[in-house]
Backbone as CSV, one residue per row, in Angstrom:
resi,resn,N_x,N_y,N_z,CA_x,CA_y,CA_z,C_x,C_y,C_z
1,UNK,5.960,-87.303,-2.033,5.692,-86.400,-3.149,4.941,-85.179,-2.680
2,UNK,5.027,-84.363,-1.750,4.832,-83.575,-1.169,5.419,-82.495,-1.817
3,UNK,4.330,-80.978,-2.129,4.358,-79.901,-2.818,5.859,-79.025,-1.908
4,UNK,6.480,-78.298,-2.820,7.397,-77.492,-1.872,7.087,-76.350,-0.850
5,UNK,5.763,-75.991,-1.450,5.106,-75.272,-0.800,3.421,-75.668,-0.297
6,UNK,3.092,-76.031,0.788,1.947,-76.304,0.934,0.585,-75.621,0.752
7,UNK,1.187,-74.071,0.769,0.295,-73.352,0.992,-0.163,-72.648,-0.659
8,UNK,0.323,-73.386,-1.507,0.488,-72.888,-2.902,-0.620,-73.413,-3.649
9,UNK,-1.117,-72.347,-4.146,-2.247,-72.769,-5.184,-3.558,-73.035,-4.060
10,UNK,-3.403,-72.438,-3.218,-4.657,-72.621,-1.756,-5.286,-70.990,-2.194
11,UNK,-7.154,-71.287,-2.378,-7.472,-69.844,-2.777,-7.879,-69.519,-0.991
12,UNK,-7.366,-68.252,-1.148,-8.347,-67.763,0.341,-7.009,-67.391,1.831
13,UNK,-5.455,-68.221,1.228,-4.727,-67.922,2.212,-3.478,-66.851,1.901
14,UNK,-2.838,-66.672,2.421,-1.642,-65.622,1.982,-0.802,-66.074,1.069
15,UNK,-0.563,-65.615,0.032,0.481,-65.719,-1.137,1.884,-65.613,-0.628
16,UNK,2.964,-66.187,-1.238,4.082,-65.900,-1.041,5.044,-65.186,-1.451
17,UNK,3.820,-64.044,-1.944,4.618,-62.610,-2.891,4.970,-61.994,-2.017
18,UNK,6.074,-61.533,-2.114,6.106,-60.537,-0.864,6.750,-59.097,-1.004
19,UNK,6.569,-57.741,-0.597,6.675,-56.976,-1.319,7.678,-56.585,-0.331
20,UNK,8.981,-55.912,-0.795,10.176,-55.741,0.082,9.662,-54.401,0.650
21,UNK,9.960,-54.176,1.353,10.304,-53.225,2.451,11.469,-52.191,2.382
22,UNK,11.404,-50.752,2.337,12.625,-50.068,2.459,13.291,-49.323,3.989
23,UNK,12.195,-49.873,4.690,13.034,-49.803,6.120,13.961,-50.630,6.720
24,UNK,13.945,-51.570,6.246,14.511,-52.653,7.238,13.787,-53.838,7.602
25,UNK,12.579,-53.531,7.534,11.970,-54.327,8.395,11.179,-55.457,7.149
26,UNK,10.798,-56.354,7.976,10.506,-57.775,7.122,9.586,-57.424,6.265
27,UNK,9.511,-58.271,5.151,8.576,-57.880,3.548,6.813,-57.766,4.336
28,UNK,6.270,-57.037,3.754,5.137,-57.089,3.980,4.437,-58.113,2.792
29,UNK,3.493,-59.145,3.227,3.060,-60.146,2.415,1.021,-59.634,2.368
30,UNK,0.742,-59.310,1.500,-0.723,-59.495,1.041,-1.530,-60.618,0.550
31,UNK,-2.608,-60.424,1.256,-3.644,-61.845,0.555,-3.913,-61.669,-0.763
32,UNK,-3.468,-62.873,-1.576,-4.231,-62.776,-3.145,-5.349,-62.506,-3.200
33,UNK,-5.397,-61.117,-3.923,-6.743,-60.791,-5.022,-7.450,-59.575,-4.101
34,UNK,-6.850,-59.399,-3.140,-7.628,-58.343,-2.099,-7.447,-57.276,-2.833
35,UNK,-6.230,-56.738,-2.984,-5.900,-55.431,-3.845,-5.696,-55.955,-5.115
36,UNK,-6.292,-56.026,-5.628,-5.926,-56.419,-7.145,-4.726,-57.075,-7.590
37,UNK,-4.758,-56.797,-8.874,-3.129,-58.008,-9.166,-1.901,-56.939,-9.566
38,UNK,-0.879,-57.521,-9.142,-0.118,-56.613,-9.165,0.846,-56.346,-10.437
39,UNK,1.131,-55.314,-11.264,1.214,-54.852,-12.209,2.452,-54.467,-12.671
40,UNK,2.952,-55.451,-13.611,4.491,-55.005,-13.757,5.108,-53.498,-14.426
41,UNK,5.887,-53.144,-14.270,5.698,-51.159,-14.737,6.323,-51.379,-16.002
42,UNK,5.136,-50.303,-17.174,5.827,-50.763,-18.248,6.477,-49.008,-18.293
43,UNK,6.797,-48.917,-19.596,8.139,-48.367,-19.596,7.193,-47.016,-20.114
44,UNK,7.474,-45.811,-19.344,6.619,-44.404,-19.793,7.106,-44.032,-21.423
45,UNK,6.213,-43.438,-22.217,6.531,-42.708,-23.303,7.050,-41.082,-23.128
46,UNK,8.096,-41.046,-23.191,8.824,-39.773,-22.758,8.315,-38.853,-23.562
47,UNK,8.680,-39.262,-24.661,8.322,-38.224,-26.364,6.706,-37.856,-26.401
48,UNK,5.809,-38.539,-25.867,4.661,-38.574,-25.595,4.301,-36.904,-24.666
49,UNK,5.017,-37.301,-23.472,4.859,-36.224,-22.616,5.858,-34.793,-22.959
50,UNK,6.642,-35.295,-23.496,6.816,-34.065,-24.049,6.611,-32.937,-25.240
51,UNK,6.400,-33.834,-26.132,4.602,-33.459,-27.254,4.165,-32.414,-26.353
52,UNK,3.373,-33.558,-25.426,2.126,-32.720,-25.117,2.857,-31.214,-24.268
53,UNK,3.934,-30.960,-23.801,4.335,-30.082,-22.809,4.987,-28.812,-23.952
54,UNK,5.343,-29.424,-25.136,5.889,-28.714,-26.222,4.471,-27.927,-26.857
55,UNK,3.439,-28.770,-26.770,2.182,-28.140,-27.254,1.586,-26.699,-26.238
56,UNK,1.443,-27.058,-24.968,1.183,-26.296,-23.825,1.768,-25.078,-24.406
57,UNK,2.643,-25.635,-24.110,4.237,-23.845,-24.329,3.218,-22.814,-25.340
58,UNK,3.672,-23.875,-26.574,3.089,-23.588,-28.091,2.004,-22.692,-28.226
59,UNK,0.533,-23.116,-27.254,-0.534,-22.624,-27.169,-0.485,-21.216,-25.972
60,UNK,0.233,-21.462,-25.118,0.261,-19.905,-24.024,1.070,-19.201,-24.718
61,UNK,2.138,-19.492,-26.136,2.128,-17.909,-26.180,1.991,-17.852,-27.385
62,UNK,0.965,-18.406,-27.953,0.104,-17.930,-29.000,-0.838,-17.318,-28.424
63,UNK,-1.242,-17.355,-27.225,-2.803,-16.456,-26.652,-2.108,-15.260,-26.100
64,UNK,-0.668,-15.228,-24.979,-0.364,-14.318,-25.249,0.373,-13.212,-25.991
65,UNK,0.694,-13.735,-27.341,1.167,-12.868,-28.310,-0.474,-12.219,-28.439
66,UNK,-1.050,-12.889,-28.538,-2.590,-12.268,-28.870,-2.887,-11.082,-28.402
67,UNK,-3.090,-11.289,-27.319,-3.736,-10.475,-26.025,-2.403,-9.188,-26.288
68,UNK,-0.779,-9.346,-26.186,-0.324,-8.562,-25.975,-0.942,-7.402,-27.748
69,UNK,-0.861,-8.268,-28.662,-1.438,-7.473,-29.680,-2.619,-6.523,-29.337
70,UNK,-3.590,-7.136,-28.774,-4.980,-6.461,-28.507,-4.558,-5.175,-27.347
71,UNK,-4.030,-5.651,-26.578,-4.122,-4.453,-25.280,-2.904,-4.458,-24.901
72,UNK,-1.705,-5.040,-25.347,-0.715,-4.159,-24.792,0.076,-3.022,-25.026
73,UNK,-0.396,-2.659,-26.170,0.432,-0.860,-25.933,-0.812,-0.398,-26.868
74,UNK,-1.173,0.768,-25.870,-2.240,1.573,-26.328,-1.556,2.546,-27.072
75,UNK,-2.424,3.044,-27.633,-2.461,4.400,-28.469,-1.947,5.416,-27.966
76,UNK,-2.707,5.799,-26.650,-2.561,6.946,-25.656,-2.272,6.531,-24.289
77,UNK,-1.203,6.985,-23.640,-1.038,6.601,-22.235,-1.199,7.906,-21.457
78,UNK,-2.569,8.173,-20.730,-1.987,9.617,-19.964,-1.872,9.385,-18.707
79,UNK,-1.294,10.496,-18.062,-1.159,9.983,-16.697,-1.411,11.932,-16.142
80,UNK,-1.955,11.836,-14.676,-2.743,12.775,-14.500,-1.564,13.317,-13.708
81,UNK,-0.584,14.497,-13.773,0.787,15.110,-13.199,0.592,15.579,-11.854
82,UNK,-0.089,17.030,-11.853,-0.509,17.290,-10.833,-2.065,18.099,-10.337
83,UNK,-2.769,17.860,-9.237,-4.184,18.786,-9.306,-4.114,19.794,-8.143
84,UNK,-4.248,20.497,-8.570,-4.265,22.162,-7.298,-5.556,22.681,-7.695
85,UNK,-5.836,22.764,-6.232,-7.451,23.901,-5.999,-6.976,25.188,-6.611
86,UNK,-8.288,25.577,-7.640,-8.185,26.507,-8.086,-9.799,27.738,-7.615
87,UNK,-10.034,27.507,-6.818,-10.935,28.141,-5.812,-11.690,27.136,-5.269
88,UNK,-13.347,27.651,-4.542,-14.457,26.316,-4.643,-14.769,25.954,-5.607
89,UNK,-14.740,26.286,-6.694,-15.897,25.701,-7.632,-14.552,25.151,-9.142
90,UNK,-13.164,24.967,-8.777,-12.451,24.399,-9.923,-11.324,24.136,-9.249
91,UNK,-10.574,23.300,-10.337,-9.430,22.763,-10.172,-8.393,22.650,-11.217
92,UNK,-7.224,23.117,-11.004,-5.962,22.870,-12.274,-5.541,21.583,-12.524
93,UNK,-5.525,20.881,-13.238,-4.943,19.783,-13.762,-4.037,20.165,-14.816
94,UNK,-2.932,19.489,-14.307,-1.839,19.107,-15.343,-1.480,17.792,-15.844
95,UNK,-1.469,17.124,-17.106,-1.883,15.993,-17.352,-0.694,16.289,-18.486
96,UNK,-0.177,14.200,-18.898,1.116,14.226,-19.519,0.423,12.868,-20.743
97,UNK,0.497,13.041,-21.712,0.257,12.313,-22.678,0.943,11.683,-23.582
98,UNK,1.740,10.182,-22.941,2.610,9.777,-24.359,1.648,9.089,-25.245
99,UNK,2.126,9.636,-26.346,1.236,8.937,-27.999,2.468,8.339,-28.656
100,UNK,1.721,7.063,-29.406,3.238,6.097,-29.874,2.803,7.223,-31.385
101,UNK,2.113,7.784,-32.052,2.187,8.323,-33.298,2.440,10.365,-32.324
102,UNK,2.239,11.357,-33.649,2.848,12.297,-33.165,1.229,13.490,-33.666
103,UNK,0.796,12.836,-33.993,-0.530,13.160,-34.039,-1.249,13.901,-32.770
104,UNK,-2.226,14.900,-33.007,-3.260,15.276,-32.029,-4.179,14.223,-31.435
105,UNK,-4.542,14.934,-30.312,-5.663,13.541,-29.472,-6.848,14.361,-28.727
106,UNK,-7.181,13.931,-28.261,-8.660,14.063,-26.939,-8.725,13.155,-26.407
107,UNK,-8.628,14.220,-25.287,-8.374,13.379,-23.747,-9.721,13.807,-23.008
108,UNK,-10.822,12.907,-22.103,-11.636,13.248,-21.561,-11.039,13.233,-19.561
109,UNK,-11.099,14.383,-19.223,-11.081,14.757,-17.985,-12.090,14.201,-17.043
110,UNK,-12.157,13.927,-15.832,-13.307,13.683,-14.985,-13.132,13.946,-13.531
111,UNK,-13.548,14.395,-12.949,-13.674,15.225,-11.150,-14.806,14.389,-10.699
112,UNK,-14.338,13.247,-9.898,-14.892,12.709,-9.155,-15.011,12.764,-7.251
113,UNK,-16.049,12.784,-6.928,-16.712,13.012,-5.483,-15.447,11.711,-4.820
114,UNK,-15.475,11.642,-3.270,-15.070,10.924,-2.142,-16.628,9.481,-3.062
115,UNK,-17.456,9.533,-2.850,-18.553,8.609,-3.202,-18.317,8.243,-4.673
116,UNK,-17.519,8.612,-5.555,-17.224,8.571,-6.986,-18.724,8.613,-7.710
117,UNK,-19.289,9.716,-7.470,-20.323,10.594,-8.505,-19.044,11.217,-9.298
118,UNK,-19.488,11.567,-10.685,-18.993,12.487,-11.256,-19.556,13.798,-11.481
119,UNK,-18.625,14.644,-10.848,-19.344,16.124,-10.501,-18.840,17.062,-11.634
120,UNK,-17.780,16.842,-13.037,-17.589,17.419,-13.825,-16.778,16.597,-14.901
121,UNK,-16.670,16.701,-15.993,-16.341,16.328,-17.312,-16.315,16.690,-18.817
122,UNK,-15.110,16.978,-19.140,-14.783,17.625,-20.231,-13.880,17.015,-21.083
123,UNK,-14.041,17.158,-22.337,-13.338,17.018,-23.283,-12.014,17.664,-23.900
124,UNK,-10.481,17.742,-23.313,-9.701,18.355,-23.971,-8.766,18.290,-25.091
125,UNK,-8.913,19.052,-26.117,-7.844,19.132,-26.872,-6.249,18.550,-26.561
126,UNK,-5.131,17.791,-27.407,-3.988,17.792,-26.881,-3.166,18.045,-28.199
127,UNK,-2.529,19.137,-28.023,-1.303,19.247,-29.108,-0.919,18.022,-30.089
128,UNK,-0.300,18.314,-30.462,0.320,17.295,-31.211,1.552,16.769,-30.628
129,UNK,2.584,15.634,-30.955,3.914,15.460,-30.205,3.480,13.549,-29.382
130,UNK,4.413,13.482,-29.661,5.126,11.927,-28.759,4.762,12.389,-27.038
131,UNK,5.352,12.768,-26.643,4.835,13.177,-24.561,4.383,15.007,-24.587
132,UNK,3.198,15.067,-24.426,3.072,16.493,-24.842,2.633,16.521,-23.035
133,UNK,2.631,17.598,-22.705,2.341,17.792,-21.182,0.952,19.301,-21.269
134,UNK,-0.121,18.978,-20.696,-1.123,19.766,-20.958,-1.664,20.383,-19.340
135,UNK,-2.527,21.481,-19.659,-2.303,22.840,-18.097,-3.959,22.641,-18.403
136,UNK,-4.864,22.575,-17.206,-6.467,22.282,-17.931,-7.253,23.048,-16.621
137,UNK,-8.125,24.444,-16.688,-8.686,24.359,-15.690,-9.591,23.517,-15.613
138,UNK,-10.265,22.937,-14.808,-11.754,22.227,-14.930,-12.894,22.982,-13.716
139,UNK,-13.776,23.289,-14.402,-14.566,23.846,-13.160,-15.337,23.073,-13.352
140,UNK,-15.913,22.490,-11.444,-16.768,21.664,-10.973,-17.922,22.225,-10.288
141,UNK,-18.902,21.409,-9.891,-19.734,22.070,-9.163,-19.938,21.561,-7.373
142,UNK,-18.559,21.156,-7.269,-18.238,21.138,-5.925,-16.695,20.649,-5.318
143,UNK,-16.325,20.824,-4.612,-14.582,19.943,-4.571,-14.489,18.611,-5.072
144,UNK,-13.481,18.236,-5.933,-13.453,17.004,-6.345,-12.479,16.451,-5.107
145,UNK,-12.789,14.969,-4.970,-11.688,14.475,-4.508,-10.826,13.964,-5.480
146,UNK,-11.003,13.511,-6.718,-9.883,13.235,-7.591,-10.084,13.694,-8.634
147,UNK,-9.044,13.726,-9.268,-9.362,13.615,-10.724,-8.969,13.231,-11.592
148,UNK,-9.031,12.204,-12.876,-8.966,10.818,-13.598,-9.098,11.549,-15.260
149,UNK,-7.759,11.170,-16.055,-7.975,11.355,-17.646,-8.178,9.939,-17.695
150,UNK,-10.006,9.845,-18.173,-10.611,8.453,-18.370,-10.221,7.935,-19.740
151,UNK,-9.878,8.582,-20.684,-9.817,8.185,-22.129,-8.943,9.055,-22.733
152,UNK,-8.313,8.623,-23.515,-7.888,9.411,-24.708,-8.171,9.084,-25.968
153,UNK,-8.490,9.566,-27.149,-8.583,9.369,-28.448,-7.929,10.219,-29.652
154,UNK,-7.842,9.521,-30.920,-7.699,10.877,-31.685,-9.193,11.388,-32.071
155,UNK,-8.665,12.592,-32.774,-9.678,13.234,-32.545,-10.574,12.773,-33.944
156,UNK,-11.838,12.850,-34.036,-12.926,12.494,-35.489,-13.234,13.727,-36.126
């Protein structure tokens, strides 16, 4: 009356679980209870994870519908055309202003140093019109190395 397995139901020796192998090579067998017990796979909730991945979506472009509301199309877009020395002490700027309305604006100019001090700054008038294109002397009180339309507004 001898067990079929001798080694069965023995705490402390190798089990006869054996976990197959996808090389080829013989099952690798673990001692009971060393790594824990081993865990039959239950079945994933699909609808679960995709909830949550349907939510994700849901929430990035609700923040960026947001954001594009807040800051993506400004009022005033200028962009600075071209700057020519207009002796030592000024400079011509030509500056291009699309406005999504057809309204007047103010645009603030700025002549900034190589060190970006600001060595001059003014406030100009801009026509009225959708892309109006504007001619500006600016006199500085020394060569600018650049020069930057920092803002535009309408006018108060």
């Amino acid at each position: 009356m001898g067990l079929a397995n001798p080694r069965a139901g023995v705490r402390g020796r190798w089990s006869d679980a054996a976990v197959p192998s996808m090389t080829g090579s013989p099952p690798v067998v673990f001692p009971p209870g060393r790594y824990g017990r081993r865990r039959t796979p239950h079945r994933r909730r699909r609808w679960v994870t995709g909830l949550v991945a349907g939510l994700v979506v849901l929430a990035g472009l609700g923040i960026s519908l947001r954001l594009y509301v807040q800051y993506g199309r400004p009022a005033f877009s200028p962009r600075v055309v071209s700057v020519t020395p207009d002796g030592e002490d000024a400079v011509l700027v030509i500056f291009e202003v699309a406005k999504r309305g057809t309204g007047p604006a103010v645009c603030r100019l700025r002549a900034l140093t190589y060190d970006v001090e600001e060595i001059a700054a003014v406030d100009v008038a801009v026509p009225a019109g959708r892309r109006v294109t504007v001619a500006h002397r600016l006199v500085t009180t020394e060569r600018p190395y650049t020069v930057q339309v920092s803002s535009c507004h309408a006018p108060r």
